[in-house]
N, C-alpha and C positions, 0 to 999 in steps of 0.2 A: 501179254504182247504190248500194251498199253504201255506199261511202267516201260519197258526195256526201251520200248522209243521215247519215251522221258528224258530215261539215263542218256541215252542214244544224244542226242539233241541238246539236252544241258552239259553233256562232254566237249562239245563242237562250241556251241556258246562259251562257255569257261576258257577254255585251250585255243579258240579264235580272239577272244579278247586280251588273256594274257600275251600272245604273239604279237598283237597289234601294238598293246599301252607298253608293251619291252621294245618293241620298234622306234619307239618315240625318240627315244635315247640312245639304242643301240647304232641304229642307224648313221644317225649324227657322229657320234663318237665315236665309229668306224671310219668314217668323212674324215674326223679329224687325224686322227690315228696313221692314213694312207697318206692324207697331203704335209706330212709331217716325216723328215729324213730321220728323225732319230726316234719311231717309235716302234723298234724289233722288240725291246724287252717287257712292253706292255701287252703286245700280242700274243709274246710267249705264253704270259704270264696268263691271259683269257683264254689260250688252246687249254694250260694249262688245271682252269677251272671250268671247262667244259665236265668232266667227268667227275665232280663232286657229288657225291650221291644225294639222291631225293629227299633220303629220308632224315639226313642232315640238314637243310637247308628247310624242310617240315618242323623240325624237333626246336631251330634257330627260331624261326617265325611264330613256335606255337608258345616258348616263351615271354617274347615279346607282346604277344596277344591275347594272354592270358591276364585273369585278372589282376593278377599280382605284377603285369609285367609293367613296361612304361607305355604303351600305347592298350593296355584295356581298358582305358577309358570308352576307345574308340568302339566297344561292343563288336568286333569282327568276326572273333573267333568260332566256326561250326557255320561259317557262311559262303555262298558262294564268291561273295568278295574277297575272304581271304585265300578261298582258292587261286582267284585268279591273279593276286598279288604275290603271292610266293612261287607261282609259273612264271609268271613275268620276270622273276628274280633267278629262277632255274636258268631261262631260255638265253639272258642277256649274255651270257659268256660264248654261247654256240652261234648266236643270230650275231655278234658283233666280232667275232673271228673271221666268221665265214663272208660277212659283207667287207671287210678289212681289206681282205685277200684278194676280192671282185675288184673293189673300187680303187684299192693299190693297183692292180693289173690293167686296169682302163685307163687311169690316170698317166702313168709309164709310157702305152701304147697309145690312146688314142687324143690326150691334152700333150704330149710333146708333138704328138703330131702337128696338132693344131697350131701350137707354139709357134711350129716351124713354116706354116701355113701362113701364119701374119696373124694368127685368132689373139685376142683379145684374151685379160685373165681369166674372163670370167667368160667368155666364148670358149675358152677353151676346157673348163670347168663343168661347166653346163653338157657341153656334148661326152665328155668322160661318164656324169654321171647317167646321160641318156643312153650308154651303150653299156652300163651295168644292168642299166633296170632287169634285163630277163633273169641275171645272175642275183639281185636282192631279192626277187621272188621265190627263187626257189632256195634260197637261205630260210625266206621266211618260212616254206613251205617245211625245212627241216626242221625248223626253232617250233611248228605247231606239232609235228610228229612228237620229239621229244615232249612235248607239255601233255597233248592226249595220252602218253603211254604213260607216263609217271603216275609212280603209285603214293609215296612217300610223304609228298606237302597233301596233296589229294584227301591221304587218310588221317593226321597229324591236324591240320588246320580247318578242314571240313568236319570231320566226325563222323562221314557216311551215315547221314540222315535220307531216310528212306524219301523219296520226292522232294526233296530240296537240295542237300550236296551230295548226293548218290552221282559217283560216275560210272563209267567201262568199268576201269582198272579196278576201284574198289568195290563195284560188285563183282565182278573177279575173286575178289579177295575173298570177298564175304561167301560166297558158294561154295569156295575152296575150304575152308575154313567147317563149312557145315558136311563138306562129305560130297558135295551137288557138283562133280565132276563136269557130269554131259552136259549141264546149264554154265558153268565155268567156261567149257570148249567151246560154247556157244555163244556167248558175248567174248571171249577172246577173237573169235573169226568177225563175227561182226567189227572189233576193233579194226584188226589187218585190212580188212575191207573199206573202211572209210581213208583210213591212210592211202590204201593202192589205188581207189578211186581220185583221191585228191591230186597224187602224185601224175595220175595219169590226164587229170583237167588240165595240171599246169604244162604238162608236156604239151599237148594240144595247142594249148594258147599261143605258146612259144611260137609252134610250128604256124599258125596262123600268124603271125605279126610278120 
């Protein structure tokens, strides 16, 4: 029971941190992307690599990290940091489409508004981006689901080391693997469960603001 709230806990840690350090960036570059008339074919291009598989973008990273590659100097590989650098790298196509799309649609609606109000550029900028916020939240709240559930960079760049980069997904794997079905069904439910929990905080909050 122990270990499984380990995994439990350092799944939420890993996949909360890659959403956050992939925000850093995606965010912004969403920002920029909306207040800019000619950036359709870059959005595409991000819906686009939304659906690049895990285990591509694991396989990409675990080259680079290895010791033969150009950053194994850096010693990462089989770490929780390179866990969370390869989610960050998953997430940014989903978390910066999806905030695009918010902060295009707020800008449009509620800075021409302003515009026309007499607001200021940056008056009118400011309140655009204050009437995304509940919409960048729950971008982000998608960009962590995708990270918690990925199996791919998880297994690739971690190594599923028992109490260090063991998460959900790949002890999943690993039970699957040995025959342990009903322990499998069992940390699968627990996943669904922290996601439907989550999803249902951020609904709450919403509904309080």
């Amino acid at each position: 029971m122990s270990e499984i709230l380990g995994t439990t806990i350092r799944s939420l840690y890993i996949s909360g941190s890659a959403t956050l350090i992939s925000s850093l960036w995606s965010i912004p570059l969403a920002y920029a992307l909306a207040s800019s008339r000619k950036s359709s074919q870059i959005a595409s291009l991000l819906e686009a690599l939304v659906g690049v598989p895990t285990v591509l973008v694991g396989l990409l990273l675990y080259l680079l990290l290895s010791r033969q590659g150009p950053l194994g100097i850096l010693g990462m590989l089989y770490t929780p940091q390179a866990i969370i650098l390869g989610e960050s790298i998953l997430v940014t196509p989903l978390l910066t489409s999806v905030a695009f799309r918010v902060l295009r649609y707020s800008i449009e609606t509620y800075g021409e508004l302003a515009y026309t109000l007499g607001s200021s550029s940056r008056q009118a900028m400011a309140l655009a981006v204050t009437q995304s916020l509940p919409g960048l939240a729950s971008a982000m709240v998608m960009a962590f689901s995708r990270a918690i559930g990925e199996l791919g960079v998880a297994l690739l760049v971690g190594g599923n080391l028992r109490g260090y980069t063991r998460t959900l997904t790949t002890a999943i794997a690993l039970e699957v693997s040995k025959g342990e079905f009903q322990d499998a069904i069992s940390l699968g439910t627990i996943l669904v469960v922290v996601m439907v929990l989550i999803s249902f905080v951020l609904r709450l909050l919403r509904r309080l603001q």
